[in-house]
C-alpha positions in Angstrom: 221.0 41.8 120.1 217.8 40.3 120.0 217.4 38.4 116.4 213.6 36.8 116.8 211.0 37.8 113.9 208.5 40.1 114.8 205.3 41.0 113.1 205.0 44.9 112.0 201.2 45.9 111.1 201.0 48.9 109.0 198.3 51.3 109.4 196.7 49.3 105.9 196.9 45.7 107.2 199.7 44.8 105.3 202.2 42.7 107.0 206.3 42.9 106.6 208.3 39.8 107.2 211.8 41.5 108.4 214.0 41.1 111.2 213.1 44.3 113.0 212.9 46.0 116.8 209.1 47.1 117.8 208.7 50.8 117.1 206.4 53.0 119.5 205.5 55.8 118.7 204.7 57.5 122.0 207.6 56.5 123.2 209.7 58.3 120.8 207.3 61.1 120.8 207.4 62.1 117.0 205.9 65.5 116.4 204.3 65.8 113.1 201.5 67.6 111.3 199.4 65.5 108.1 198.1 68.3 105.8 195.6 66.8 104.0 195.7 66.9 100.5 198.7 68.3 100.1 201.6 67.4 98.2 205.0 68.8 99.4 208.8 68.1 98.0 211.8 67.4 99.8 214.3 70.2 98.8 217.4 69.2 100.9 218.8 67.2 103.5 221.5 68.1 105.7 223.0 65.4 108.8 225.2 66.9 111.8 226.8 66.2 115.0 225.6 67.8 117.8 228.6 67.6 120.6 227.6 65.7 123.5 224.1 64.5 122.6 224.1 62.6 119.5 223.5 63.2 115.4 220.5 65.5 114.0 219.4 65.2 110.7 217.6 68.0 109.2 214.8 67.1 106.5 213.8 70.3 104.7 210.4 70.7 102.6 208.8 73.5 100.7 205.8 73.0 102.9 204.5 71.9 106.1 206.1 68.3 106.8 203.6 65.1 106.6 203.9 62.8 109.1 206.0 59.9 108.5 205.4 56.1 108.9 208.8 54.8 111.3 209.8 51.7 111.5 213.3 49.9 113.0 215.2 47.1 110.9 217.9 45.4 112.2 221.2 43.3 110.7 222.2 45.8 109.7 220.6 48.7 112.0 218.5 50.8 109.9 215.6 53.1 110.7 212.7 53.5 107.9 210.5 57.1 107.4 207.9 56.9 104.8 206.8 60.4 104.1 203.3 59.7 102.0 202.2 62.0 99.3 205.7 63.6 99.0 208.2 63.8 96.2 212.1 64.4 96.5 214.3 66.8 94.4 217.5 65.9 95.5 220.3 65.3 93.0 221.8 62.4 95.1 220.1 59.2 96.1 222.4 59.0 98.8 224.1 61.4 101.7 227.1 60.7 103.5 226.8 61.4 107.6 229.8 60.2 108.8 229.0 60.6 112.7 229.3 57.6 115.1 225.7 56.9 115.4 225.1 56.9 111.8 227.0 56.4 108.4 224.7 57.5 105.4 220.8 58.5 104.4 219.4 56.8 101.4 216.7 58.6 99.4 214.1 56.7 97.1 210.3 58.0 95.9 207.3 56.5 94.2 204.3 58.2 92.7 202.8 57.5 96.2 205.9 58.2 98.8 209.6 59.2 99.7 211.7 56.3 101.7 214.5 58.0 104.0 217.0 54.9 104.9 219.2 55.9 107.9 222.3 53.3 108.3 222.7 53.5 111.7 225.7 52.4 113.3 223.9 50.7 116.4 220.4 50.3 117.2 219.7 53.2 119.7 216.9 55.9 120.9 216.1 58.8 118.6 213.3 61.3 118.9 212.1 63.6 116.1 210.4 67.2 116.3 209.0 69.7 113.6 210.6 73.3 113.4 208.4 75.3 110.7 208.9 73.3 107.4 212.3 71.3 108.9 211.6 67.6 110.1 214.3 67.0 112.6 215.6 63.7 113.5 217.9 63.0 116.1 219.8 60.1 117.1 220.9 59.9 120.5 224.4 59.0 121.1 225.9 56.1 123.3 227.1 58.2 125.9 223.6 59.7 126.3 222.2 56.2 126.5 224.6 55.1 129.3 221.8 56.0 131.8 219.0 55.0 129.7 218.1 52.1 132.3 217.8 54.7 134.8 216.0 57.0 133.1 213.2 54.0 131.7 213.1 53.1 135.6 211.9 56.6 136.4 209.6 56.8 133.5 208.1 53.7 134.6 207.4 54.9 137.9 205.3 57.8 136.4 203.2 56.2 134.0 199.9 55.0 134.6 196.4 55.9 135.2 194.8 57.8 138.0 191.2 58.5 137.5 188.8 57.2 134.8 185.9 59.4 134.6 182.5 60.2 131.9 181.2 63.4 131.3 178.3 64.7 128.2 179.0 67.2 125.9 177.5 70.8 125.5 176.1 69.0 122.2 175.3 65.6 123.3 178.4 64.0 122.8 179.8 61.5 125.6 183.3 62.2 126.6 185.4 59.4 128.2 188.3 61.7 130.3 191.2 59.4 131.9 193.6 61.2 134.2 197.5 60.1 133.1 200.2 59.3 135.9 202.8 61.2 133.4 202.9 62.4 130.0 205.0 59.9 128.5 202.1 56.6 129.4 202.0 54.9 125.9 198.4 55.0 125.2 196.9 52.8 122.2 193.2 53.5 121.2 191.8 51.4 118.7 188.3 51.4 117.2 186.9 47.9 117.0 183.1 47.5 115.2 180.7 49.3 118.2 183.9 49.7 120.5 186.4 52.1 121.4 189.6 50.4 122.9 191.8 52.2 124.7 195.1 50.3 126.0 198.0 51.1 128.4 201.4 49.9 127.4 203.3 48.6 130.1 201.1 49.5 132.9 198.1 48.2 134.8 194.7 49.7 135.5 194.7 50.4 139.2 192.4 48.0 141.3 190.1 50.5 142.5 189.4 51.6 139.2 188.5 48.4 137.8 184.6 48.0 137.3 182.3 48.9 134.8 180.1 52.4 134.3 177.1 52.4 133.0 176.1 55.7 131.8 173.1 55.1 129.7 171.2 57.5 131.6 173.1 60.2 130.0 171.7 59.6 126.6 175.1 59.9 125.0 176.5 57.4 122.4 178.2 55.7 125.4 176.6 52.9 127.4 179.1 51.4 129.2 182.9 51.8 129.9 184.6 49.3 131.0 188.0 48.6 133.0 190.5 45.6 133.1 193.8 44.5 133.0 195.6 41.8 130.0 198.6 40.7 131.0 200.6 44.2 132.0 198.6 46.4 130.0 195.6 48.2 131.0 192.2 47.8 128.8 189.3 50.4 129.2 186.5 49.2 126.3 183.8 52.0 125.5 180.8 50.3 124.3 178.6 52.1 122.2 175.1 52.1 120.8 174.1 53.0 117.5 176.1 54.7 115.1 178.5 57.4 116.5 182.1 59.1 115.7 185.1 59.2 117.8 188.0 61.6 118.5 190.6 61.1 120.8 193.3 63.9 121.9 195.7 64.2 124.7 196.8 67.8 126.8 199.0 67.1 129.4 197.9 64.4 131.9 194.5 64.2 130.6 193.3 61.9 127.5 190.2 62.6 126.7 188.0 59.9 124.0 184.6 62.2 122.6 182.2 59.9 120.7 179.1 61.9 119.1 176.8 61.0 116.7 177.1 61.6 112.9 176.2 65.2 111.6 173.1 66.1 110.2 174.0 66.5 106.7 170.8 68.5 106.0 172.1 72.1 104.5 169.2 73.9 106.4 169.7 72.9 109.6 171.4 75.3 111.4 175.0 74.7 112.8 175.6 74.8 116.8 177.2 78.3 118.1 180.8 75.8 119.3 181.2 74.2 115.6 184.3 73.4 114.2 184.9 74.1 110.8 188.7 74.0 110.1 191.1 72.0 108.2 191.9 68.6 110.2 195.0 68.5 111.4 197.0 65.4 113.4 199.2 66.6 115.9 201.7 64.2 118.7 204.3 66.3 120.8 206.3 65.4 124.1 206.6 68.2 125.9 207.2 70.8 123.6 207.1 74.4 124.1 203.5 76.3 123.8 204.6 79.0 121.4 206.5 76.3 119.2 203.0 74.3 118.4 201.0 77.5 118.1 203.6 78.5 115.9 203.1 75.4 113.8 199.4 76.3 113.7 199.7 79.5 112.4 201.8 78.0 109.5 199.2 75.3 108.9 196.7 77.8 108.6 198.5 80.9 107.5 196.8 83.2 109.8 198.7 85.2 111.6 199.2 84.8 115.9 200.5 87.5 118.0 201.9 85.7 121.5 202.3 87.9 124.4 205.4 87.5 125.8 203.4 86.1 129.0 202.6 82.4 126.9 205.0 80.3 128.5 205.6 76.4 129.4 205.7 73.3 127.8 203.1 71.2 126.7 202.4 67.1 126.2 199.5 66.7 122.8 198.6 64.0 120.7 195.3 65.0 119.0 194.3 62.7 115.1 192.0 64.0 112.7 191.0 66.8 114.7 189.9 70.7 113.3 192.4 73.0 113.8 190.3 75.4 115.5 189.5 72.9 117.7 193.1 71.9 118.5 193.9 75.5 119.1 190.8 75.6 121.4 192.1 72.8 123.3 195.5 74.0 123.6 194.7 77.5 124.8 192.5 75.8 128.0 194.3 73.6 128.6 197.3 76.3 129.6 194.7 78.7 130.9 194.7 80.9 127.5 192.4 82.3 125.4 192.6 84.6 122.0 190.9 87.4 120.4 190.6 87.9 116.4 190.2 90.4 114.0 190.3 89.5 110.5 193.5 87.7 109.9 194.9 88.1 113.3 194.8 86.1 116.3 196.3 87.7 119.7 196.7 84.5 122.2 197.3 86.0 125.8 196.6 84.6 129.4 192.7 85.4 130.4 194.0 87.6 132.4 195.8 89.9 130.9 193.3 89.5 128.2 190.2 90.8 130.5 192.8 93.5 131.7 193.4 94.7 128.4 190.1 95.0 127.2 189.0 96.7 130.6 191.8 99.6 130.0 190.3 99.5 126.7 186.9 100.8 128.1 188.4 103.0 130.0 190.2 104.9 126.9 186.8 104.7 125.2 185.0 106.1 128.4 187.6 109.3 128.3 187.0 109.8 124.6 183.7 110.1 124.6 183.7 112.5 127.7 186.0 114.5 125.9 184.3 114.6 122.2 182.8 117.6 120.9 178.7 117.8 121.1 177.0 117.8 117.4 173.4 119.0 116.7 171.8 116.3 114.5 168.4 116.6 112.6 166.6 113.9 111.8 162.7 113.9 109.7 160.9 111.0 109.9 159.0 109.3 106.8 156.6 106.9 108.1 156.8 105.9 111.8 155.8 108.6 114.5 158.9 110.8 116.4 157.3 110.5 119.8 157.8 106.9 119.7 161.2 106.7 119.1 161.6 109.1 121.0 160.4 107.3 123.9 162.3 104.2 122.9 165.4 106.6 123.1 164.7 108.2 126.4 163.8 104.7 127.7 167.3 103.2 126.6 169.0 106.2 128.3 167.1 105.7 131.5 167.6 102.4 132.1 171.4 102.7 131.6 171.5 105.3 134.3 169.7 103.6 136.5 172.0 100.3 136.1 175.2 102.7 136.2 174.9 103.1 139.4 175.5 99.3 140.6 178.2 99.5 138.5 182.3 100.9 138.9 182.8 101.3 135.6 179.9 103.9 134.2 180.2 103.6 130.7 177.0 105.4 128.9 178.6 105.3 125.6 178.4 101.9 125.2 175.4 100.8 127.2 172.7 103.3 125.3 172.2 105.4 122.6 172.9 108.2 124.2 175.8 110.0 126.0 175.2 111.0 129.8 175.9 114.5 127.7 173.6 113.6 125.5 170.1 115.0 124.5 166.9 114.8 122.7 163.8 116.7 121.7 160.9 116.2 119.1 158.7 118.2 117.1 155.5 116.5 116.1 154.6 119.3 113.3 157.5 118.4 111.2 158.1 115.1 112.5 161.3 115.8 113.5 163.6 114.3 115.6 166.9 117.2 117.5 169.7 115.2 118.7 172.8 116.8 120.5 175.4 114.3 121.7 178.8 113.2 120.1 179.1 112.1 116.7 180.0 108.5 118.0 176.0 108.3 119.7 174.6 109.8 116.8 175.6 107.3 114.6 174.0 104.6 116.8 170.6 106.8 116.8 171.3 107.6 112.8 171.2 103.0 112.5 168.3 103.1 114.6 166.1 105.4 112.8 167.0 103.5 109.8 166.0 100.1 111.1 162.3 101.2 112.2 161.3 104.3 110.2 160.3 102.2 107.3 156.7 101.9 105.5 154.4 99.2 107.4 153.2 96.1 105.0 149.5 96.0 104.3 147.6 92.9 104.2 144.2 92.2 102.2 142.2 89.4 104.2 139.5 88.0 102.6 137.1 85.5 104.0 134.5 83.1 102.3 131.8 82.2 104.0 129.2 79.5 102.0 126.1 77.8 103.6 124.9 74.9 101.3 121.3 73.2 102.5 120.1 70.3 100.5 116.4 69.8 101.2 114.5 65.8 100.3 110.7 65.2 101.0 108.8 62.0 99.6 104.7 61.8 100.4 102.5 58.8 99.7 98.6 58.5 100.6 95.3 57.3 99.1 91.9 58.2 99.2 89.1 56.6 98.3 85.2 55.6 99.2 81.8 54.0 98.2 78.7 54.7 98.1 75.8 53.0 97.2 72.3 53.9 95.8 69.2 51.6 97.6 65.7 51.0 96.2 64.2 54.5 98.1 66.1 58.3 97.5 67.5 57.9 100.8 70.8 56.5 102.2 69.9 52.9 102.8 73.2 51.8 102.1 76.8 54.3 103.0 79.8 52.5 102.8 81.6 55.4 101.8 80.7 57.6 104.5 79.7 60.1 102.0 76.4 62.1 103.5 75.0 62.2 99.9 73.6 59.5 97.9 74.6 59.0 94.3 71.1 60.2 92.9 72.0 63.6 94.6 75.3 63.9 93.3 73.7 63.1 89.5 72.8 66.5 87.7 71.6 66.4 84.4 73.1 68.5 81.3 71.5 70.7 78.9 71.3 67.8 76.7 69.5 65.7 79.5 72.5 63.4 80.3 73.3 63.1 84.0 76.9 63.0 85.2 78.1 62.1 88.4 80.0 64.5 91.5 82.8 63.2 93.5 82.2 63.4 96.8 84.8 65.5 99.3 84.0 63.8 102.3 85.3 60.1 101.3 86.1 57.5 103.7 89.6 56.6 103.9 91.4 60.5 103.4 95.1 59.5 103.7 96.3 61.7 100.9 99.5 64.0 100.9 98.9 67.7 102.5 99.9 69.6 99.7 99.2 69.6 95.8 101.1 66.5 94.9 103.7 66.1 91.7 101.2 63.4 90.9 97.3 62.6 91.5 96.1 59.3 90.0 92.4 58.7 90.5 89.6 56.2 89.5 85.8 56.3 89.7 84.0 52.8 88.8 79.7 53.0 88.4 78.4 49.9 88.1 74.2 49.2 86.3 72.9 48.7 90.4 74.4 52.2 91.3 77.2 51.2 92.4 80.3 53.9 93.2 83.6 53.6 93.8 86.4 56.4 93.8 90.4 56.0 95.0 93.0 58.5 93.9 96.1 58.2 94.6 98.4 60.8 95.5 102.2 61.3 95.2 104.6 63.8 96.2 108.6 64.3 96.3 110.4 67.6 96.3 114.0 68.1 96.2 116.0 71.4 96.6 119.5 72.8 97.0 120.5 75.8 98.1 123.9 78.0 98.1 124.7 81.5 99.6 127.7 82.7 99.3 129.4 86.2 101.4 132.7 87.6 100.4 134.1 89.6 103.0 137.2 91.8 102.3 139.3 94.0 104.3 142.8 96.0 104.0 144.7 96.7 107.0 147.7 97.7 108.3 150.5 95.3 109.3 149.6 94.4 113.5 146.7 96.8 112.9 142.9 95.8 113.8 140.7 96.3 111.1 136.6 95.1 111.3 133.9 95.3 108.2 130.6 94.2 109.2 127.3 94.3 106.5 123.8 93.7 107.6 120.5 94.5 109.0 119.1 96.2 112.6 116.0 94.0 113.4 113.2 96.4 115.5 111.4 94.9 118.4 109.0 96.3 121.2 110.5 96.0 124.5 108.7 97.3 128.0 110.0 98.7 130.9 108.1 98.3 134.5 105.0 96.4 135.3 101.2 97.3 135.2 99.8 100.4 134.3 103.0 101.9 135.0 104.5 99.9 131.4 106.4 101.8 129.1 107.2 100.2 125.5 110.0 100.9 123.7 111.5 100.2 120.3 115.0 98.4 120.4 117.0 96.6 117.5 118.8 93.5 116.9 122.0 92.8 114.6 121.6 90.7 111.8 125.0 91.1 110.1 128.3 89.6 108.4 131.3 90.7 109.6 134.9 90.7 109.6 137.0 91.1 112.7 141.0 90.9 112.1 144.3 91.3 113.3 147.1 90.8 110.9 150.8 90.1 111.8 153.3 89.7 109.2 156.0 87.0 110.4 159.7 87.9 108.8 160.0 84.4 107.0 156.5 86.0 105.0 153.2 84.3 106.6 150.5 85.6 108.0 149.7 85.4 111.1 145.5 86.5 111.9 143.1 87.1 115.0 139.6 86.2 113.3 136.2 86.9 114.1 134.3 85.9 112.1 130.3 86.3 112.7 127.3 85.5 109.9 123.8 86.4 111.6 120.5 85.8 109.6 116.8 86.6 111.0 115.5 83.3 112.0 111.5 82.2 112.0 109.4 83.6 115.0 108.9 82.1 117.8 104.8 81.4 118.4 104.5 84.1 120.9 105.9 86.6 117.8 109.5 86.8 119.9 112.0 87.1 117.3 115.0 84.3 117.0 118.2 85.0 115.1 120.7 82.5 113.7 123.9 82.9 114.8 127.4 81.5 113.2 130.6 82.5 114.4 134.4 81.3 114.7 137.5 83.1 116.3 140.4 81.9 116.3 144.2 82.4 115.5 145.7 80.7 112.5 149.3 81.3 111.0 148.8 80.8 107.4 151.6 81.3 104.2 151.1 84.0 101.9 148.1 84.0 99.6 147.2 80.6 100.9 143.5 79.5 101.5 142.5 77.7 104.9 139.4 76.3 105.9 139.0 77.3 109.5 135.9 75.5 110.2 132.6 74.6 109.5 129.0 73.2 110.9 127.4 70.3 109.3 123.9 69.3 110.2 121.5 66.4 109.0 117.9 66.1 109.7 116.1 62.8 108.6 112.4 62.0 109.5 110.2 59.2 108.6 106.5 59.9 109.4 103.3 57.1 109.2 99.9 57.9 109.4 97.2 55.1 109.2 94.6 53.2 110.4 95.1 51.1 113.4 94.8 47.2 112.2 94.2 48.1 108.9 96.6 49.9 107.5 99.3 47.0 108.9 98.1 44.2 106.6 100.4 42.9 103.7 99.3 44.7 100.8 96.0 45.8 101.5 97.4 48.2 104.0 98.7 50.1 101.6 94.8 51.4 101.1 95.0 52.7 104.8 98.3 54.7 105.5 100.4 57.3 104.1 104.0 57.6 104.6 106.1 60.5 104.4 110.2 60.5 104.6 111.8 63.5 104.5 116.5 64.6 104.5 117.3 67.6 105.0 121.1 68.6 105.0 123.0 72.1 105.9 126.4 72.9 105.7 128.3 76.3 106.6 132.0 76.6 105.1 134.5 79.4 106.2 137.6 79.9 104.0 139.9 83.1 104.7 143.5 84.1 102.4 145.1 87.1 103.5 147.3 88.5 100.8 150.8 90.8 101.5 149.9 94.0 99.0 152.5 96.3 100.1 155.3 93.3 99.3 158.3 96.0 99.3 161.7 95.2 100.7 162.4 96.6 103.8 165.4 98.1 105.0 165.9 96.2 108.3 167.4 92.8 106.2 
């Protein structure tokens, strides 16, 4: 007997200072299920001797059993089970056993646990095993143990690994498979910060197989794996990268560690086809029958499995935290099984009698309809046409026909609408569909009809179309002159470059005054072309006849403009519609040469349309085929050709509802600074202000299209 402490670590961290032998679990091979959540009682005990192979000692709950924390004291020999979240409702604290591998079972409970103590009469093997709501623990007995040197000799000679091996998932997911020597390898896998530790107890990694993988490229949340030996136990460390989640499950000879990354918990993202929904469920069996753990399932989930009699074998599973569905998936491939449901029932079969059954099942359903009576079926149409559904019909028959014939198994009745026996007319007057076939493929017409002889949504599209033009123009000149009067009537003196003297331009009054006429033809005539905002002018006479005369002229304009076209049209759902409004510009056209000519009248389009195509999307948008065109009659070209200005957009544009998008637009700018002066002159500081005029003008044009198409037939269709 050893007597040496050891160190036990619980699953918490907390440590136990007791004389005690190391307990492993795989070795002993405890099968459990932990419910979560659930609280269960312990309604009875009951020990016995089992001739020849040691003592049993039945637990009984009033539910599915938890699993148990086991542990091995020694001086005296006692084995430990801590069933968590379960009460006892036993009368006595302790039961007698009396057998020669045990003496007694000591019952205690907290608001957290039961404690079962087993006095054991000598420390020996035990295994334990679930049957329905029983937890079964058996002791072996000392004449079983007699070759238990042998027996570990041959285990050990079976345990190992043979293969290590990476694989990705169907949904990203890197999958770490290692091939097992035998079923009973004591594995340990252990998750340590960004690693996944997986550990061999009491055997070695093979030579060959230890290196390192790198499997980045594989954009998994695995980067490297790798492979070493500690002493005698093996070590395969799973680096990861990022944040990730890791399951770990063993069929058979295989252990298989998937590490994914964390769900999406956005609600409206929608779920993968192969998710896993069930309650988790932890599961660790050494070689036990298959119809024994699916039995267990179907208590866990209360569902009720049908197992053909064909489900046989025994199977090797330790699977932690891990859907039920998905335990049950693994279970069924890994014995070459699969299962069919209806409702609350699951049928688990081999694949193929599975694919067996359902082929004589098309068979049966192939006779039927060949020997059902033919029905005459009328059906009136509402809204969409009968000659297209009855071409969609005709065209389903057809091609089943035509694919029949590659096929063994002919079976109309389920590949088209209608029967090879089947049948179908139309009458356009009363938009009427005649069906004769069997009341099976009438049906499937009758769902048909229903799905696409509904009313067609209508859309209003309206599009705005603005054209804004903002118009700046800024003149500045001067004119002005002298002229002078000499001693004689003539022009002795003309500084002005007038051609009349001042006596000419003097006429008296009818009071004999004279007044004075400005001259048009002055000097400097820099002025602005048109009537300014603002004329300033100034006339000086001095006693020697002396004129002078400068005006000076100002002008600056400013102007906005705005037009405005509202173009609306209703339409059909995926119906082109097109609303145009304008004017047909004549012009004279010839035809040949010479004398030969002949002119003819021709027009041009000026107009504002609206060219669409709605198509309703079933999440409610719109989506359009726009042209959109806004011609106006432009200025003429010199020779009198006439010019048209042309704006346009098409394009395709999915849009929500009543929404208002800006499809486009043109912006132009037009800015011009103009100088006219005289040379020399009308450069000098100042003074040159006498001999130029400047003019600056912006001009600014903007076009603007803006469409919202609007669901007005919003009713609810009957193909939801």
């Amino acid at each position: 007997m050893n007597n040496s402490l050891k160190d036990f670590i619980f699953g918490d961290g907390n440590t136990m200072n007791h004389l005690f032998r190391q307990f492993s679990m795989g070795a002993v091979a405890i099968a459990v299920m932990q419910v979560a959540n659930a609280q269960v009682s312990i309604t009875n005990i009951v020990p016995m001797q089992v001739a020849g192979q040691g003592t049993e000692i039945r637990v009984m709950f009033n539910g599915l059993p938890p699993q148990p924390q086991a542990y091995q004291l020694e001086q005296p020999s006692r084995l430990i089970l801590d069933f968590d979240k379960a009460q006892q409702n036993l009368k006595q604290n302790s039961i007698a056993v009396a057998t020669k591998e045990a003496s007694s079972v000591d019952v205690s409970s907290d608001a957290q646990r039961s404690r079962l103590t087993v006095n054991l009469a000598d420390a020996g093997a035990f295994t334990t095993r679930v049957e329905g709501n029983t937890f079964i623990l058996k002791i072996n007995s000392a004449a079983g143990n007699a070759f238990a040197p042998q027996q570990v000799v041959a285990q050990r000679s079976t345990q190992g690994i043979s293969n290590i091996g990476f694989q990705r998932g169907g949904q990203g997911e890197g999958q770490v498979v290692i091939d097992l020597l035998g079923t009973n390898t004591q594995i340990d896998v252990q998750q340590q910060g960004s690693k996944v530790v997986v550990r061999t107890l009491g055997s070695k990694v093979p030579a060959h197989l230890a290196r390192r993988l790198n499997v980045n490229d594989f954009a998994t949340p695995v980067s490297t794996i790798d492979a070493n030996n500690n002493g005698g136990n093996g070590v395969i460390t799973i680096q990861t990268s990022g944040s990730y989640e890791y399951m770990a499950y063993q069929a058979d000879n295989k252990l298989t560690i998937s590490l994914k990354r964390p769900e999406d918990k956005n609600p409206l993202k929608p779920k993968a086809a192969n998710s896993y929904t069930g309650k988790k469920i932890s599961l660790d069996f050494q070689d036990i029958e298959v119809r024994r753990v699916l039995q267990l399932l179907a208590d866990f989930t209360e569902i009720n499995m049908v197992t053909a009699d064909t489900v046989q074998g025994n199977i090797t599973l330790r699977l932690k935290d891990v859907p039920w569905d998905q335990a049950l998936d693994i279970i069924l491939k890994t014995k070459n099984l699969d299962k069919r449901r209806n409702g609350n029932v699951i049928w688990i079969a081999p694949v193929s009698e599975l694919i067996k059954a359902e082929e004589e099942q098309a068979k049966a359903i192939e006779q039927s309809v060949k020997l059902a009576p033919i029905q005459t079926e009328y059906m009136q149409l509402s809204y969409a046409k009968v000659a297209d559904i009855e071409k969609l019909i005709t065209q389903t028959k057809s091609s089943s026909n035509g694919n029949s014939g590659n096929s063994s198994n002919n079976n109309n009745s389920s590949e088209s609408l209608l029967s090879s026996r089947g049948t179908i007319s139309a009458d356009a007057r009363t938009n009427t569909l005649i069906i004769n076939d069997t009341a099976q493929n009438i049906d499937k017409v009758r769902k048909m009809v229903d799905l696409l002889d509904i009313p067609v949504k209508q859309v209003m599209v309206e599009a705005r179309i603005v054209r804004a033009s903002t118009e700046f123009s800024k003149e500045m000149g001067v004119k002005w002159g002298i002229l002078s009067q000499g001693i004689t009537q003539n022009n002795d003196l003309l500084v002005g470059g007038s051609d009349t003297t001042l006596w000419d331009l003097k006429t008296p009054d009818d009071d004999g005054k004279y007044t004075i006429q400005r001259p048009q033809n002055l000097n400097v005539d820099l002025g602005v072309t048109s009537q300014g905002a603002s004329r300033i002018a100034f006339g000086l006479i001095s006693l020697s006849d002396f004129m002078l005369d400068l005006e000076l002229s100002a002008l600056q304009a400013d102007g906005y403009g705005e037009v405005i076209s509202t173009p609306k049209v209703l339409t059909a759902d995926k119906q082109m519609a097109k609303v145009s409004s304008g004017t047909q510009i004549p012009y004279q056209s010839s035809e040949g040469g010479g004398a030969n000519a002949v002119s003819t009248t021709e027009f041009i389009d000026a107009v504002l349309s609206l060219d669409v195509t709605p198509s309703i999307t079933p999440d409610g948008k719109v989506q359009m085929l726009l042209n959109i065109t806004s011609d106006t009659p432009g200025n003429p070209t010199p020779t009198g050709q006439l010019t048209i200005n042309k704006n346009q957009i098409n394009t395709n544009v999915l849009v929500d509802n009543g929404e208002t998008v800006v499809l486009g637009g043109i912006f132009e700018q037009e800015t011009r600074n103009a100088q006219t002066k005289v040379p020399f002159l009308g450069d000098l500081p100042y003074v040159g202000r006498l001999f130029r005029k400047d003019i600056k003008s912006d001009n600014k044009r903007e076009l603007l299209i803006f469409v919202t198409p609007r669901i007005v037939n919003d009713s609810v269709s009957r193909n939801h």
